[in-house]
C-alpha positions as a Markdown table, in Angstrom:
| # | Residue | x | y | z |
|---|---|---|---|---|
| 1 | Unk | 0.0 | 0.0 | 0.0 |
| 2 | Unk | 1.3 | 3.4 | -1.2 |
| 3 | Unk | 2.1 | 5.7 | 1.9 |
| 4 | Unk | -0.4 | 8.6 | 2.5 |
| 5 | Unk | 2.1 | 11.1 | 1.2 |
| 6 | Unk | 2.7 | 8.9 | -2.2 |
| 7 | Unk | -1.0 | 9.0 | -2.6 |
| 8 | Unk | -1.7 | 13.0 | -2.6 |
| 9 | Unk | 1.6 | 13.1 | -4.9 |
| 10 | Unk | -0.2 | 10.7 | -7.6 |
| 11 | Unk | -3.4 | 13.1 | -6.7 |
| 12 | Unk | -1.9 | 16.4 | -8.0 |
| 13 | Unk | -0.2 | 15.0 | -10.6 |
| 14 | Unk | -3.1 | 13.4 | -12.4 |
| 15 | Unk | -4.5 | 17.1 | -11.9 |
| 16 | Unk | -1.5 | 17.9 | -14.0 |
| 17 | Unk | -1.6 | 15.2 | -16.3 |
| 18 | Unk | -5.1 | 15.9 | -17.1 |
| 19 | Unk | -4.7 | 19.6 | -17.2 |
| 20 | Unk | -7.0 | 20.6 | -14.3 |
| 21 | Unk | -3.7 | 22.4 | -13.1 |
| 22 | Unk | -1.8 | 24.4 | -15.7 |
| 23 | Unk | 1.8 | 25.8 | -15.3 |
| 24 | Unk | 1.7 | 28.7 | -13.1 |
| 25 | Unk | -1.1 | 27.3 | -11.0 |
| 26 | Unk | -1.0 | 27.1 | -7.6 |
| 27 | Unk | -1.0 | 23.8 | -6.0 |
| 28 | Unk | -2.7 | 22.9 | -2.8 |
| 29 | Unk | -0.6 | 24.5 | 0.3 |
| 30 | Unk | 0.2 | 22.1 | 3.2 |
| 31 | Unk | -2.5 | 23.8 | 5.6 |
| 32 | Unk | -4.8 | 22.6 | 2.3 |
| 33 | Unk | -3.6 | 19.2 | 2.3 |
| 34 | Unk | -3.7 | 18.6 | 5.7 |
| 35 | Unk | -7.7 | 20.0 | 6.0 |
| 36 | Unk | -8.6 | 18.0 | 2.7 |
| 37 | Unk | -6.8 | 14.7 | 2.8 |
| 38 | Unk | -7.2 | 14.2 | 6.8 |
| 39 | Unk | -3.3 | 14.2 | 6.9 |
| 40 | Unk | -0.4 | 15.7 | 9.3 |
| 41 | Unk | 1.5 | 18.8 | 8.5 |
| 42 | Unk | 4.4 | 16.8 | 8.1 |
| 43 | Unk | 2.6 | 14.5 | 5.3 |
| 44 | Unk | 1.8 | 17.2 | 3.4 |
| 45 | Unk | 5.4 | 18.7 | 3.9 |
| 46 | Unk | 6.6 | 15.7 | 2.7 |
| 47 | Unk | 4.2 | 15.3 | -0.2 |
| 48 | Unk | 5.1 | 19.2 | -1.1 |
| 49 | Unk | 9.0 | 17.9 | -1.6 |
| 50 | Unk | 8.6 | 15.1 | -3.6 |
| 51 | Unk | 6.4 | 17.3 | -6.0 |
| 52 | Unk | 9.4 | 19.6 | -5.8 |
| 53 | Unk | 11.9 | 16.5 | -6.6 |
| 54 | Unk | 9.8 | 14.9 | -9.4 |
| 55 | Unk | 10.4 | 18.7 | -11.1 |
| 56 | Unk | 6.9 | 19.1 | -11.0 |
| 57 | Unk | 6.1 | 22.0 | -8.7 |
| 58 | Unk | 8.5 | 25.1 | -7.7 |
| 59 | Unk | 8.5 | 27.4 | -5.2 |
| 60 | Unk | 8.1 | 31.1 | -5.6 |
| 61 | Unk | 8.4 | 33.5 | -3.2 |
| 62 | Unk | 5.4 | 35.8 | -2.5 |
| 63 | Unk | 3.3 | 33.5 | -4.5 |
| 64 | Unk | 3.4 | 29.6 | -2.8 |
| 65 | Unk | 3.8 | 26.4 | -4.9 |
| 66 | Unk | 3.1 | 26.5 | -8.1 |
| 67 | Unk | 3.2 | 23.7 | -11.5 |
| 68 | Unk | 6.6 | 24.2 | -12.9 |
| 69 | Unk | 5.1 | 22.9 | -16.2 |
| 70 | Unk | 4.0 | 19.6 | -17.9 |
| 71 | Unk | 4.7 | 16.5 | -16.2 |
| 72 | Unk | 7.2 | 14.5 | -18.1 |
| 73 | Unk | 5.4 | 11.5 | -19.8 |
| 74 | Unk | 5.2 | 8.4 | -18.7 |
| 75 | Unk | 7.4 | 5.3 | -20.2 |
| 76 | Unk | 5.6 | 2.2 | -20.6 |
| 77 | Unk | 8.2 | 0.1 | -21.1 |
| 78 | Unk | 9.8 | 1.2 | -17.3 |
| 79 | Unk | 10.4 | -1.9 | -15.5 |
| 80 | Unk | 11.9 | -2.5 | -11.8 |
| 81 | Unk | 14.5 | -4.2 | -13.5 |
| 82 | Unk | 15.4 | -1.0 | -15.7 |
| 83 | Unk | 15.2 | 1.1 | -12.5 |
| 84 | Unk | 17.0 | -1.1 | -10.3 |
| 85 | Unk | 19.6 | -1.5 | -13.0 |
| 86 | Unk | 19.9 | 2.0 | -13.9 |
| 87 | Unk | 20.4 | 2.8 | -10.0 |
| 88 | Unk | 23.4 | 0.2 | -9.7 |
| 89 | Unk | 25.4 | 1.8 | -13.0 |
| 90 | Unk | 24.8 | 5.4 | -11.0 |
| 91 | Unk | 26.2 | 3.9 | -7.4 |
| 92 | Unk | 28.8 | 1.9 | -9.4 |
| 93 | Unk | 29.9 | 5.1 | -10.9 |
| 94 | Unk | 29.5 | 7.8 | -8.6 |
| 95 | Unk | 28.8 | 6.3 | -5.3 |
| 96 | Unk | 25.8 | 5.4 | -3.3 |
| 97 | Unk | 25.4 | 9.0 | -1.8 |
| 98 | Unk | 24.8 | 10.1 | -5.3 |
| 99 | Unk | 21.8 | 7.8 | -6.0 |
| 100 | Unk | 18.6 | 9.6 | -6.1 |
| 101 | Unk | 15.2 | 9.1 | -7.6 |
| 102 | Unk | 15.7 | 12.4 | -9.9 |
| 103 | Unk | 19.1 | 11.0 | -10.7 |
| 104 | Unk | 17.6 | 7.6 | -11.8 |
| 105 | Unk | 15.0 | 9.2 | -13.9 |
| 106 | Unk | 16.7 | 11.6 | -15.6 |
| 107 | Unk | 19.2 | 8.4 | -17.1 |
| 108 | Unk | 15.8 | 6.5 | -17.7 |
| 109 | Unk | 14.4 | 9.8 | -19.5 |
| 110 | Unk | 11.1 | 9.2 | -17.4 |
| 111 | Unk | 9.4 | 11.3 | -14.6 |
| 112 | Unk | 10.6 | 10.7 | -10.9 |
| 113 | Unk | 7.2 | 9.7 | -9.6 |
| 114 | Unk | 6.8 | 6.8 | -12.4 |
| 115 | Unk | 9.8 | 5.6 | -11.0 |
| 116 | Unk | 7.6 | 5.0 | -7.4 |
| 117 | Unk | 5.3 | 2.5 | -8.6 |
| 118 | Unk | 8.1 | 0.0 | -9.0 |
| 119 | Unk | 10.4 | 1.0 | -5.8 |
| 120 | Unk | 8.1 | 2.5 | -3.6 |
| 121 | Unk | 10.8 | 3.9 | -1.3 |
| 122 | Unk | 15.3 | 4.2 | -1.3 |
| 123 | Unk | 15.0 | 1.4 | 1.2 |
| 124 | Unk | 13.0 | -0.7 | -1.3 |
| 125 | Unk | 15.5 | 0.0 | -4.1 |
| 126 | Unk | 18.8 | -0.4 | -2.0 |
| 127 | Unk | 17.3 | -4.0 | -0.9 |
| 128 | Unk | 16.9 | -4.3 | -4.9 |
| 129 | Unk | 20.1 | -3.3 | -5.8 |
| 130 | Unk | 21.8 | -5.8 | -3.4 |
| 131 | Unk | 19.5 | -9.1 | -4.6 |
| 132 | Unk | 20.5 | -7.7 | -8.2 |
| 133 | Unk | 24.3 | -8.0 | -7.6 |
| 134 | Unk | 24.4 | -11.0 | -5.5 |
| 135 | Unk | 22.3 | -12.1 | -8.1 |
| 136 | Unk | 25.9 | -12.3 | -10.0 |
| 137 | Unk | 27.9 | -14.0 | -7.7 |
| 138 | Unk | 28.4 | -17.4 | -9.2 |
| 139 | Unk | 28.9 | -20.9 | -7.6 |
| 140 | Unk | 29.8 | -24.2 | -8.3 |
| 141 | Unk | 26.7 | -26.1 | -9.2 |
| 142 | Unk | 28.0 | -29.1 | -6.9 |
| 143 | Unk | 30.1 | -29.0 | -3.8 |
| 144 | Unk | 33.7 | -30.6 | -4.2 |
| 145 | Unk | 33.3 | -32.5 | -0.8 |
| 146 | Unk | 35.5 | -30.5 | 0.6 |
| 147 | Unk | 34.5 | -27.6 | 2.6 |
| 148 | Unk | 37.9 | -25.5 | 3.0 |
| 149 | Unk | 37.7 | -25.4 | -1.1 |
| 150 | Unk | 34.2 | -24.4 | -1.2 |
| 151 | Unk | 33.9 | -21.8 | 1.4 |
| 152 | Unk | 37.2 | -20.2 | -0.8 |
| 153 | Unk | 35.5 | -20.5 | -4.1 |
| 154 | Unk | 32.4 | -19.1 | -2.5 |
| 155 | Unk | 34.4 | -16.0 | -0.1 |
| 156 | Unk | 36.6 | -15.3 | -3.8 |
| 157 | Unk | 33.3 | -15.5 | -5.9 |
| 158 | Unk | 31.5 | -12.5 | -3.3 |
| 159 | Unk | 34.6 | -10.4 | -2.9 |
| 160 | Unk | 34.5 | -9.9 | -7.0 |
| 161 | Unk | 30.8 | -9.0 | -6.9 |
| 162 | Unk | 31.8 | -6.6 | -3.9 |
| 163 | Unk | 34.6 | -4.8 | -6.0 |
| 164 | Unk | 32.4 | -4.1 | -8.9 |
| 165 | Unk | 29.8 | -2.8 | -6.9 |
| 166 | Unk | 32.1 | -0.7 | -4.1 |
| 167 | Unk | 28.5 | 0.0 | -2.9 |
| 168 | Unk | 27.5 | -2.9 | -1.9 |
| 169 | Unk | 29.3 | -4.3 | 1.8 |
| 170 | Unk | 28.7 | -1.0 | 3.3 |
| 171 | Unk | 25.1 | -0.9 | 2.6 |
| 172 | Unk | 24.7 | -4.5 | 3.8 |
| 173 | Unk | 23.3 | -5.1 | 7.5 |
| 174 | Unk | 25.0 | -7.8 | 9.9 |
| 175 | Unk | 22.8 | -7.0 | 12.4 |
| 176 | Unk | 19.4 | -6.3 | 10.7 |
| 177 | Unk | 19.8 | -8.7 | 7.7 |
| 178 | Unk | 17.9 | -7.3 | 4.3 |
| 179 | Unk | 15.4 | -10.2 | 3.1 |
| 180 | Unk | 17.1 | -10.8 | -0.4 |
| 181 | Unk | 16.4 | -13.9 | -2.1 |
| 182 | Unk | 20.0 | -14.3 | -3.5 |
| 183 | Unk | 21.4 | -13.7 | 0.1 |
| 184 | Unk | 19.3 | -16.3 | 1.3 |
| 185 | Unk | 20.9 | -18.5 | -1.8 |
| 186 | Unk | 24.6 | -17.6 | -0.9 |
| 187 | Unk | 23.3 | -18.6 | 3.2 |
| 188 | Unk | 21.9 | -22.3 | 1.6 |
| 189 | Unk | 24.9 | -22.6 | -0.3 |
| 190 | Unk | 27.8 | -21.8 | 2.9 |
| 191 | Unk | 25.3 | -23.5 | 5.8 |
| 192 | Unk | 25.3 | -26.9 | 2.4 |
| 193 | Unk | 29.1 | -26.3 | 1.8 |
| 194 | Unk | 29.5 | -27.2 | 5.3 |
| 195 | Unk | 27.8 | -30.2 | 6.0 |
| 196 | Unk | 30.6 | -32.5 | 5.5 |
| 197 | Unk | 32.0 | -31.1 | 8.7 |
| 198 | Unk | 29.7 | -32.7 | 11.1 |
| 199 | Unk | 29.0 | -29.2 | 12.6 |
| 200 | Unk | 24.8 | -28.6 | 14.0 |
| 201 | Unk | 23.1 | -26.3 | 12.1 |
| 202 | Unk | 23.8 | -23.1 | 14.9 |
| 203 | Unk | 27.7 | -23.6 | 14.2 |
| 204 | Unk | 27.7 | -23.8 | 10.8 |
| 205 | Unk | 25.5 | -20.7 | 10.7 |
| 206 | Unk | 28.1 | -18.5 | 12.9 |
| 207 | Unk | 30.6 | -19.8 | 10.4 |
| 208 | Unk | 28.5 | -18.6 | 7.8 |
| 209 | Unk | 27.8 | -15.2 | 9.4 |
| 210 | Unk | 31.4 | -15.1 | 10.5 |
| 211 | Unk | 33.0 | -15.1 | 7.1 |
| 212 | Unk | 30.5 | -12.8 | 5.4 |
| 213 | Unk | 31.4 | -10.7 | 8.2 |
| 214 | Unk | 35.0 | -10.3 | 7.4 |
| 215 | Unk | 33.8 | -10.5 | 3.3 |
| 216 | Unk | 32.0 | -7.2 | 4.3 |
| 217 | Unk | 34.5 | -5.7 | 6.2 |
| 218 | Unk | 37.0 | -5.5 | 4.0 |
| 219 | Unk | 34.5 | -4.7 | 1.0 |
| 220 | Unk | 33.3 | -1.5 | 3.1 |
| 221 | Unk | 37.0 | -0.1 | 2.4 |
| 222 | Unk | 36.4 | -0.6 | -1.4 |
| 223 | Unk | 33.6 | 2.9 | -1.6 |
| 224 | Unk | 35.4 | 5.4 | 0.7 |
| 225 | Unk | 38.9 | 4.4 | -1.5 |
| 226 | Unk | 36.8 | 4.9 | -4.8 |
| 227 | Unk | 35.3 | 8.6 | -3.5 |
| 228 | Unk | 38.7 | 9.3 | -3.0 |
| 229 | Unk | 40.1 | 8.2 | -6.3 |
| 230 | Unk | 37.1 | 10.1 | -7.9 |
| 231 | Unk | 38.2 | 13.3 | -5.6 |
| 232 | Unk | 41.5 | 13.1 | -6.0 |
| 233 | Unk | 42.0 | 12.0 | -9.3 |
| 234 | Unk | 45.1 | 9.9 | -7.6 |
| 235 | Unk | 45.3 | 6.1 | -7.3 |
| 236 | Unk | 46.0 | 4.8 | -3.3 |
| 237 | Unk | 49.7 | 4.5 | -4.2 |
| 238 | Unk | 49.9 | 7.4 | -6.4 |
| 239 | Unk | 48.4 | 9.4 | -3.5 |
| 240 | Unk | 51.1 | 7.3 | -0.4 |
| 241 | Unk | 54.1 | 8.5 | -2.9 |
| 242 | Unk | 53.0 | 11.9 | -2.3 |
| 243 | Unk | 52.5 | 11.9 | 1.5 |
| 244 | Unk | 56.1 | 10.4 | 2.0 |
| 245 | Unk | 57.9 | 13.7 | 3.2 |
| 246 | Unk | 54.3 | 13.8 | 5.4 |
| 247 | Unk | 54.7 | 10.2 | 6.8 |
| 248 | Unk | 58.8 | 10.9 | 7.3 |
| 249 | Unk | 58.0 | 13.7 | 9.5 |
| 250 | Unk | 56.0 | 12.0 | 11.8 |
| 251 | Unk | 57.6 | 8.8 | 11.9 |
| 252 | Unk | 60.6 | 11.2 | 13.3 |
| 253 | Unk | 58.2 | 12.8 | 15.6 |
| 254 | Unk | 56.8 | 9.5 | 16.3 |
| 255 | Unk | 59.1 | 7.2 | 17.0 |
| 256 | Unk | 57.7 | 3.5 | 16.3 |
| 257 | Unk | 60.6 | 0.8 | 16.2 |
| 258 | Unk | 58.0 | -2.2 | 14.4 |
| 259 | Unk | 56.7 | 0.5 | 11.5 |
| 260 | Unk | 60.5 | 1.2 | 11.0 |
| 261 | Unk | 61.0 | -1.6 | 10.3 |
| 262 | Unk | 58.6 | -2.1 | 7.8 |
| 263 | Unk | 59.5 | 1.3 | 6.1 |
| 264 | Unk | 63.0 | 0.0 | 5.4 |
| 265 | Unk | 62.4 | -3.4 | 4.3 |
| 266 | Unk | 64.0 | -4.2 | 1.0 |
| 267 | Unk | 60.4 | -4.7 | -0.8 |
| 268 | Unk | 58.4 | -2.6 | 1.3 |
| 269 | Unk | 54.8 | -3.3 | 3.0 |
| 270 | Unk | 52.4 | -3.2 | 0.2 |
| 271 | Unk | 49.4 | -2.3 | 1.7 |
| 272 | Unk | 46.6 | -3.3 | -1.2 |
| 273 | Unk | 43.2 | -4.8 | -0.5 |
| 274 | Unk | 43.6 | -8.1 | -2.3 |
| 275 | Unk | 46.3 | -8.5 | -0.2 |
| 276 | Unk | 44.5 | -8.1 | 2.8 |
| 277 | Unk | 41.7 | -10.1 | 1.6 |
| 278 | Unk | 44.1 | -13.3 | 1.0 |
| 279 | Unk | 46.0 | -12.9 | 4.1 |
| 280 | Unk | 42.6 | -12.4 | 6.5 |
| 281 | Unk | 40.5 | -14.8 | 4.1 |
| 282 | Unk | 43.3 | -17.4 | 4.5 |
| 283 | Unk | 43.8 | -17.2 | 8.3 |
| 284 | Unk | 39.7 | -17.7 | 9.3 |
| 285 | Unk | 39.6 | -20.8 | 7.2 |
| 286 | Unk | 43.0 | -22.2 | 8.9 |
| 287 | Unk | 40.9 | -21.3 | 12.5 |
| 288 | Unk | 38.1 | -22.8 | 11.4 |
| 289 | Unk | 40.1 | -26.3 | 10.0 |
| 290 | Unk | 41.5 | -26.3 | 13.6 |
| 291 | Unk | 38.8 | -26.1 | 15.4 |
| 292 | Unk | 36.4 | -28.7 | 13.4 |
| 293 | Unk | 39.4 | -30.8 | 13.7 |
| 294 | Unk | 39.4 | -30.3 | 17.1 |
C-alpha cells in the first residue's frame, strides 16, 4: 500500500496530467492538504518535496507552490528491472550517496514519480540493488566435498561481486539482515558447503555469518577508497608516494621501532586490498580447519 504522502503526490499530478492544473497554478498549500486529505502537517510537507523532486512543482516567493510545467510523460516500457539497473550503473559510478530518484529518472528519460510504482521507497530500491548484484555472484553447481575449497571459491566469488559494486558491503546489515532472495541463496549454499564437517546447524551458521562478516569488512574499504580516487584523481599509491615527506615527518616525531621496520624493508609493506583479503581470508579458514578438527 502506497504511503499517504505517495498518494496525494499521484493526486496532483493526475490534476497535472489531465490539465485541471496548468503551469503557473498554484498547487494545494500544506495547511490545504492537511484539511482536505485528513493528513499531518508533516505529510503534506513531505508530499510538497517530492512534487518539488519529481520537477513538477517550484516554489516562488510571494506566490506559494506553483506547476513548474508539464509533467514528463510516462514510459511504458519502465520496468523495476530497468530502474534497479539504472540505480546500480549510477552507485557503481558515482557512489551510493549520489543515487537519487531524480538521478535515476533523468538516465531513464522518465518522470521521478513513475519511478515510485516500481520501488516504492530508497530502502525498497537499495534491498533491490543488493538481490540484483548478488544475483551475480556465481557458484559451483556441486560441492567438491571439501569444505575448505568451497567456502574459498564461494568467499573469492562474493569479494569480486563486492569490488564491482564498491557500494554494496557498506550498505549491507549484519545485524538487521535485508530479506534478499539471492542472500538467502549464498546462506543455503555456505550453511550446504559445510555439512561435510559434522557441525549442528547453529555452528555452521556462525561460520556462515562469521566469514560474510570479514567479506564485508574488507568490501566497506572498497567505496570510501573509490570517492577518493574520484576526488583526488590519484590512485592509493599514487596518493602514499605523495605523503612520504608527510609520513617521514612523523615517523621522526613519532618514534615507532615495528613501523620502522617495515619502512626499510627491501620490498616494502604493500598495503593493497587483495592483499588483505588473502591474508585475512586465508587465516579464518586455517581457525576454522582447527577447530572442526578439534
Amino acid at each position: 500500500m502506497d504511503a499517504p504522502y505517495q498518494r496525494i503526490v499521484a493526486d496532483i499530478r493526475r490534476r497535472i496530467e489531465d490539465g485541471s492544473l496548468r503551469p503557473g497554478d498554484r498547487v494545494p498549500s500544506a495547511r490545504a492538504i492537511t484539511r482536505d486529505w485528513g493528513v499531518a502537517v508533516a505529510t503534506a510537507t513531505k508530499a510538497h518535496a517530492a512534487l518539488r523532486e519529481a520537477g513538477l512543482t517550484v516554489a516562488r516567493p510571494g506566490v506559494g507552490t506553483v506547476v513548474a510545467g508539464p509533467a514528463p510523460p510516462r514510459d511504458t516500457d519502465l520496468s523495476r528491472d530497468r530502474v534497479v539497473a539504472e540505480a546500480i550503473a549510477i552507485a557503481d559510478r558515482d557512489g551510493l550517496a549520489e543515487l537519487s530518484m531524480r538521478r535515476i529518472a533523468t538516465g531513464l528519460n522518465v518522470a521521478t514519480m513513475s519511478l515510485y510504482r516500481h520501488v516504492p521507497s530508497r530502502d525498497d530500491l537499495i534491498l533491490a540493488m543488493i538481490d540484483a548484484a548478488l544475483g551475480e555472484l556465481r557458484v559451483p553447481a556441486r560441492y567438491s566435498g571439501d569444505w575448505r575449497a568451497d567456502l574459498d571459491t564461494c568467499a573469492r566469488a562474493l569479494w569480486a561481486v563486492c569490488q564491482r559494486h564498491p557500494w554494496l558491503g557498506p550498505s549491507m546489515s549484519l545485524t538487521r539482515p535485508q530479506l534478499a532472495p539471492n542472500a538467502l541463496r549464498l546462506g543455503e549454499w555456505i550453511m550446504g558447503a559445510l555439512h561435510p564437517t559434522g557441525l549442528g546447524v547453529t555452528d555452521r551458521m556462525l561460520a556462515h555469518v562469521m566469514l560474510f562478516t570479514f567479506i564485508r569488512g574488507v568490501a566497506t574499504a572498497l567505496e570510501p577508497e573509490a570517492q577518493a580516487v574520484r576526488d583526488t584523481g590519484l590512485t592509493d599509491d599514487e596518493w602514499m608516494r605523495r605523503q612520504s615527506s608527510v609520513f617521514e615527518r612523523f615517523a621522526a616525531q613519532n618514534p615507532a621501532p615495528h613501523y620502522e621496520q617495515l619502512i626499510h624493508l627491501d620490498e616494502g609493506f604493500e598495503f593493497d586490498m587483495d592483499v588483505l583479503f588473502e591474508f585475512g581470508l586465508a587465516r579464518l579458514l586455517d581457525g576454522l580447519q582447527v577447530w572442526i578438527t578439534r
